[in-house]
C-alpha positions in Angstrom: 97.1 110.9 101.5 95.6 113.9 99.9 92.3 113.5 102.1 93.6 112.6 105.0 95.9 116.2 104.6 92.2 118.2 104.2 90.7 116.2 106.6 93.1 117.4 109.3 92.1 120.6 108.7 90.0 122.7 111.7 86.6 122.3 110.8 86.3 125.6 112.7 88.2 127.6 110.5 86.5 126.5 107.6 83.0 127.5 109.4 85.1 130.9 110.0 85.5 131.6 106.3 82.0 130.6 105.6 80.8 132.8 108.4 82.7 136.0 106.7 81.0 135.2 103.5 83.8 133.2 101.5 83.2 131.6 98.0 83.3 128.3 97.5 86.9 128.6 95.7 88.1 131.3 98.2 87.8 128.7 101.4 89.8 125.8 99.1 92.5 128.0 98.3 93.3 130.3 101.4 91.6 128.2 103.9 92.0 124.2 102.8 95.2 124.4 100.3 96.5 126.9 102.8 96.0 125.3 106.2 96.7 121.7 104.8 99.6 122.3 102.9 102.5 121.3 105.5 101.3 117.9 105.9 100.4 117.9 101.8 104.1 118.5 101.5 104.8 115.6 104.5 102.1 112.9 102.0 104.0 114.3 98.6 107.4 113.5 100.3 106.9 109.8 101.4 105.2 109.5 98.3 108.0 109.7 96.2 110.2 108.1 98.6 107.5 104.9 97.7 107.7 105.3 94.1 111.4 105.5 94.2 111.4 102.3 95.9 108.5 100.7 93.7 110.2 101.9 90.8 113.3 99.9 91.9 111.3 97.2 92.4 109.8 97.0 89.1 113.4 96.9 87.7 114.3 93.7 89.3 111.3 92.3 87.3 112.2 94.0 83.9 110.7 97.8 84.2 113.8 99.4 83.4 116.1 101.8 85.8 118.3 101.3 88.5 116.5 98.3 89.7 117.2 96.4 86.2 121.1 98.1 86.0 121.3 96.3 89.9 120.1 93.2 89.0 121.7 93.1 85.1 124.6 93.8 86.4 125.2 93.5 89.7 123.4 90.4 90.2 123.3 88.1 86.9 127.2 89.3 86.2 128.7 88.9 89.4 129.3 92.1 89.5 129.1 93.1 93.7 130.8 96.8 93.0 127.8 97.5 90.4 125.0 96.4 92.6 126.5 98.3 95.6 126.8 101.5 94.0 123.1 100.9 92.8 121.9 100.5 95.9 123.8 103.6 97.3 122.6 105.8 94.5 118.7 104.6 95.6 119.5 105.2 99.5 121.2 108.5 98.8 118.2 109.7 96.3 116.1 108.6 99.0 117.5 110.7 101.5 118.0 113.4 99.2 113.9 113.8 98.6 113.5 113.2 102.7 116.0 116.2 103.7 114.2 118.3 101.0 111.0 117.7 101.7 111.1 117.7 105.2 113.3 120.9 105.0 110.5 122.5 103.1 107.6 121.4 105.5 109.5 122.8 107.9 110.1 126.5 107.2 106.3 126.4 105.5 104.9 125.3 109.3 103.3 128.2 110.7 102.8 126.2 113.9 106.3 126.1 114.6 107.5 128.7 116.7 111.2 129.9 116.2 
């Protein structure tokens, strides 16, 4: 995700820097890190949207958090009001990281006029 976020970059701008006599470490941090880092924050966002929902996973099969309370629970107890409030919790932290990350794209977009 990381290098599809650089490689989105203007290879124009980069040739800019170069031209103006840029170091090495002066085009990845103001030019790459700088230009690339609304879709960085886009990649880190559904990133841990996936691990959140891995992570879940792995519980059903023994890894530990919500996943394992859901299936513990919920599942081998018969207990339905334990497993729905599991699965609330997940879709709500979910959506939580989305909003924030998406919030934070958004106001770092210099693209975007207001």
């Amino acid at each position: 995700m990381v290098e599809s976020s650089l490689k989105e970059v203007d290879r124009g701008v980069i040739e800019a820097a170069q031209s103006m006599g840029a170091s090495t470490w002066e085009i990845v941090w103001k030019v790459y890190l700088k230009e690339a880092r609304t879709s960085l924050i886009v990649n880190a966002t559904i990133a841990t949207g996936t691990i959140l929902g891995y992570s879940a996973m792995a519980g059903t099969v023994g890894g530990g958090g919500l996943g394992d309370i859901a299936i513990r629970y919920g599942y081998y107890r018969y207990q339905v009001d334990i497993m729905i409030v599991t699965v609330i919790i997940l879709v709500l932290l979910v959506q939580l990281f989305q909003s924030i990350g998406m919030l934070i794209s958004r106001k770092m977009d210099k693209r975007r006029i207001d």
